[in-house]
N, C-alpha and C positions, 0 to 999 in steps of 0.2 A: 504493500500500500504506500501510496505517497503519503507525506508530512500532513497535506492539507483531509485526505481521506481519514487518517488516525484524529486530525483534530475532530471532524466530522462524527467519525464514530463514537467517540468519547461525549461529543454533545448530545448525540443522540440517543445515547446509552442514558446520561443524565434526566434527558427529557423525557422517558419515558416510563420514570421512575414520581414523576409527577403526582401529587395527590395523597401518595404512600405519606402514612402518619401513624401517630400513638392513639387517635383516637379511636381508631380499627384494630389496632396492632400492626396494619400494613407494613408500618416500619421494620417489624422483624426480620422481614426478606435481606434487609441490605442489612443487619445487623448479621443474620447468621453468615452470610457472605462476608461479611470482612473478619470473619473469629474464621474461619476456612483458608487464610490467606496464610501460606508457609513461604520461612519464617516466620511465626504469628508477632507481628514488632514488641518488643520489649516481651513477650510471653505475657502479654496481658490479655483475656478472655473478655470482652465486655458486654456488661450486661444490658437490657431493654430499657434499663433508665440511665443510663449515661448519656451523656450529652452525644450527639451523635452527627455533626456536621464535617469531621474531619473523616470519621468510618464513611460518610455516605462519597465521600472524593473518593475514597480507598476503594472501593466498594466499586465504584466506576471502572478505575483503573484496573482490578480484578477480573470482574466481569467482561472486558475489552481486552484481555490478555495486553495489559500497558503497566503491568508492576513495576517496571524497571523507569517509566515518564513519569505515571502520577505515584510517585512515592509514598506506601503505604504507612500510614500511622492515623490512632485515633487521638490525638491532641493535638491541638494547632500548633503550640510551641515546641512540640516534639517536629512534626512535619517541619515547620519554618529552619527547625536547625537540620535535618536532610535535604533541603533545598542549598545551604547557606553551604553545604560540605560539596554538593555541585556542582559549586558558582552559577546557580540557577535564581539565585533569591536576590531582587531588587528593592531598596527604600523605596517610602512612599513619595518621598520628597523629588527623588533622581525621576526624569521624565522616560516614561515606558512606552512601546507599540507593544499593546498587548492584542492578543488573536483570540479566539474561540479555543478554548481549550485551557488556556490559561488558568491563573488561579489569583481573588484576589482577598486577602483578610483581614479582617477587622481588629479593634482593638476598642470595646464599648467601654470599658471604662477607664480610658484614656491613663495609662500606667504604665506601658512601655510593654505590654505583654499580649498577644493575641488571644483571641476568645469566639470566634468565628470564622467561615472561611467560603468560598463558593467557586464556580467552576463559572466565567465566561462563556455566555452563551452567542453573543451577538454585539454587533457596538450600534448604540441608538444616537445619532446626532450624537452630542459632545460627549456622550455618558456612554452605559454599558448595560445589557441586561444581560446577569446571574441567575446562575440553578445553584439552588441552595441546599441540605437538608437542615432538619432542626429548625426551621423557619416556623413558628409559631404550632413548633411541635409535627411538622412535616414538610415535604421536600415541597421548593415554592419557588416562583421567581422575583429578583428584585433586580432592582434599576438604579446602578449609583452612578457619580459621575468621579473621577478618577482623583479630584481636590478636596473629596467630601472630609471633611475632617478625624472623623474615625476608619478611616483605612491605616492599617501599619504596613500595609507594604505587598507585593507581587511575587509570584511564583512562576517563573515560566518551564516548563516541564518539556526536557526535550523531544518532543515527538519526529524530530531530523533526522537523530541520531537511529531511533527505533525506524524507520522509513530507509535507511543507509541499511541497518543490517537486513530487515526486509529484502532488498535489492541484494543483498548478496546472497541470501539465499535461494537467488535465481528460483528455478520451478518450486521449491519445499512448497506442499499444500500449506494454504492459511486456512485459518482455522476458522470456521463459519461465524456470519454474523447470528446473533440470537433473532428470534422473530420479529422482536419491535424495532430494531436496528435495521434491519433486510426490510422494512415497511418502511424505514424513515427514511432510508433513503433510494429507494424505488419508486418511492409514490403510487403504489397500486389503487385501485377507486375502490373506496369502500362505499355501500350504501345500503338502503334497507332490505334486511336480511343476511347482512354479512355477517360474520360470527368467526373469534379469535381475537389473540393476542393483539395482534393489529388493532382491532376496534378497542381492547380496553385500552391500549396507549392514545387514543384519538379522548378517551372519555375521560381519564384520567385529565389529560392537557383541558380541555374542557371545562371539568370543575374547577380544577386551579385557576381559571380564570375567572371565575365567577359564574359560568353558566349551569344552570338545572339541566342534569342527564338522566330525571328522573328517579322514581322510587326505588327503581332496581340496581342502582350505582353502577359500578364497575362490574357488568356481567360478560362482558366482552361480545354482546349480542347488539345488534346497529338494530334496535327496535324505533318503535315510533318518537320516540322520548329522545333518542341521541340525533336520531334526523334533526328533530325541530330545535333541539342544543344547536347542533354544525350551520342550521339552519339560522338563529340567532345571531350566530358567530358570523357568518357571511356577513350578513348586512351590517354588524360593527365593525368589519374592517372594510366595507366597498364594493363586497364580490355579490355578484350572482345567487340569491338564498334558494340553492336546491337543494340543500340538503345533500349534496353528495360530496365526498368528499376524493376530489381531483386531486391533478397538481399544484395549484395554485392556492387551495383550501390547504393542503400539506406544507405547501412553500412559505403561508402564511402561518401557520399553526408552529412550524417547527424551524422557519427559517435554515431549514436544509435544503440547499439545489443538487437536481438531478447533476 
């Protein structure tokens, strides 16, 4: 895969983790996923209520076979100092081009120490939007702009380098995308009566947005109820409200191009 395809993947792997919380326990998926991650870092095991914004990075990077870019650990200031042994970790202050994929962490109560963290998902006019987990107790997106006063600082994870060995491993199979991944960035048309993993990643990005996909949540069935969501969705961003979900409903949902 090129540099830009791994950043691709890793955004999409994010995205489609959307939704997942403590209020369901949804969270546990990407908890049990980053305690499965060998070397387990520091031999720490953690538990369903530990904060869980640096496991849900880690957790990425597992599931997208990128251990070796988004460097696994469940503390911020643990992760910050394997970035810093890199030379991957930039101040807040030093000016960054940061990409999709990136990493950028906070520091809420301004002490010199990190306490959050999110994965770049796209850059919006002057700012950014972030996939997060632990976002108000589940994985969410937010929109900073890169002066905002509590950021401590940038991660850039080399995804070059993993694309370099890539390429030298000439023909060696790669190792399949998972289903919501091979959706994100295919764009298959989903629409009423479709059913799969595919449709819960479309319902999942939905809720987190604010839109009602009905009473049956995340069933991964395109019933009537997730139509008239995508349908909603259309006409807040411009498009076409058919309720189906194209390229262009995908392009907008996930800001991944074919």
């Amino acid at each position: 895969m090129t540099e830009l395809q791994l950043r691709q993947q890793a955004v999409a792997q994010a995205r489609s983790w959307i939704g997942l919380g403590e209020a369901d326990s949804s969270h546990r998926e990407i908890i049990d996923l980053y305690n499965r991650i060998r070397p387990l870092p520091r031999g720490y095991r953690m538990s369903y209520t530990d904060p869980w914004c640096a496991a849900f990075v880690s957790a990425v990077g597992a599931q997208c076979g990128l251990t070796a870019v988004l460097l696994p650990e469940c503390s911020c200031s643990a992760m910050i100092s394997l970035y810093r042994q890199a030379g991957r970790w930039r101040q807040a202050e030093r000016s960054v081009r940061l990409q999709p994929g990136d990493l950028i962490f906070y520091d809420w109560n301004a002490d010199g120490s990190s306490d959050h963290v999110g994965i770049v998902a796209e850059k919006l006019g002057s700012g950014f939007r972030l996939i997060e987990g632990n976002v108000g107790d589940a994985v969410a997106y937010r929109t900073v702009r890169p002066g905002t006063a509590h950021i401590r600082g940038f991660a850039l994870p080399d995804y070059a380098a993993q694309a370099a060995d890539d390429d030298l491993a000439g023909d060696a199979p790669m190792p399949p995308l998972n289903t919501a991944d091979s959706f994100l960035l295919s764009f298959q048309i989903l629409r009423l009566g479709s059913k799969g993993e595919e449709v819960r990643a479309v319902q999942r990005t939905l809720k987190a947005l604010g839109f009602d996909i009905g009473r049956w949540g995340l069933d991964a069935d395109y019933g009537y109820d997730t139509r008239s969501a995508v349908a909603a969705y259309q006409r807040s961003v411009g498009l076409d409200a058919d309720g189906i979900v194209g390229p262009k409903t995908m392009a907008a949902l996930t800001g991944v191009t074919a």
